[in-house]
SETI-605909 format. One record per residue (C-alpha): residue in one letter; x, y, z. Coordinates in steps of 0.001 Angstrom, whole numbers, plus 500000, padded with zeros to 6 digits. Each point is the difference from the previous one (the first is absolute). Example, Ala and Ser with C-alpha at 12.3 -4.5 7.8 and 13.67 -1.06 7.14 Angstrom:
<recs>
REC  residu      px      py      pz
REC       A  512300  495500  507800
REC       S  501370  503440  499340
</recs>
This chain:
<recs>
REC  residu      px      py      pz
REC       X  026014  142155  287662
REC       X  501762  498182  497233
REC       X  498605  498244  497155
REC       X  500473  495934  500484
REC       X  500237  499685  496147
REC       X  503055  502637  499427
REC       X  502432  499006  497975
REC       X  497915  496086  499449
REC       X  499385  498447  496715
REC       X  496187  499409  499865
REC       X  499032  496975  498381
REC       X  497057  500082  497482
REC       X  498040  496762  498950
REC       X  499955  501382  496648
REC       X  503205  499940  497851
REC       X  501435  503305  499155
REC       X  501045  501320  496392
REC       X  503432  498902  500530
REC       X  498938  496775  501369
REC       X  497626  498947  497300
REC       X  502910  501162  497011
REC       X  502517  497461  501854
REC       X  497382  497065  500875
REC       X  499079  501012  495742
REC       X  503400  499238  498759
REC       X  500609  496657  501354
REC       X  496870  498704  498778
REC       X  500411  498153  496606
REC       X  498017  501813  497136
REC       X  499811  497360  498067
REC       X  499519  495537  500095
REC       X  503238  499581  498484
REC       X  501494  501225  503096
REC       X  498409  497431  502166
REC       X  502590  497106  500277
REC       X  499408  496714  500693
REC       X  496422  498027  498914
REC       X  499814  500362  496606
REC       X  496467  498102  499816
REC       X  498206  502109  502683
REC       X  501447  503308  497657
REC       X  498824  498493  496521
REC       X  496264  499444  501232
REC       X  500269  503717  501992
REC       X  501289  501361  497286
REC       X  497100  498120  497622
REC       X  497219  501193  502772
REC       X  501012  503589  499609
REC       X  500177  500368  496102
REC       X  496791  498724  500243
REC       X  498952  502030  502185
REC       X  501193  503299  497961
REC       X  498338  498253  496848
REC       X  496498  499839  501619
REC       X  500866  503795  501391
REC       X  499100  498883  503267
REC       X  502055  498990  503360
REC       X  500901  496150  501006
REC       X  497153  498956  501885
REC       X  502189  498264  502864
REC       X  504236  500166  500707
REC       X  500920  498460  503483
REC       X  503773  500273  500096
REC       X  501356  498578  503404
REC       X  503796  499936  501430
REC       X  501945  502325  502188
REC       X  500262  503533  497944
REC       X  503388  500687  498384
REC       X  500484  496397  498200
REC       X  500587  499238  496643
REC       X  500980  503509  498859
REC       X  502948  500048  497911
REC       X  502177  503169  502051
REC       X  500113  502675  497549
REC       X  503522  500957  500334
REC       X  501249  497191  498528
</recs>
């Protein structure tokens, strides 16, 4: 009897190593590499070095939009 799976790809709902290094470098590090609303980064930015002065987290961040927009591309 033959194994159905030979020679398959099984597909994990966890990301692998590889995965999560390529899904890591397309995410922007940084605000500056947001583009686009300039207001919504300045009081982010403001909530978050507040934040690090206090030496405690943000209490509450609800970011909403498709995933993937307003990152500046890295290889430009």
């Amino acid at each position: 009897m033959t194994d159905p799976f030979d020679g398959e790809e099984i597909v994990a709902s966890y990301a692998q190593p590889a995965e999560r290094e390529m899904e890591a470098s397309l995410r922007p590090r940084q605000l500056t590499e947001f583009i686009g609303q300039p207001r919504v980064r300045e009081q982010l930015d403001l909530l978050l070095k507040s934040a690090q002065l206090r030496q405690k987290p943000p209490d509450h961040i609800l970011l909403s939009g498709p995933p993937g927009l307003g990152a500046r591309p890295r290889w430009r």
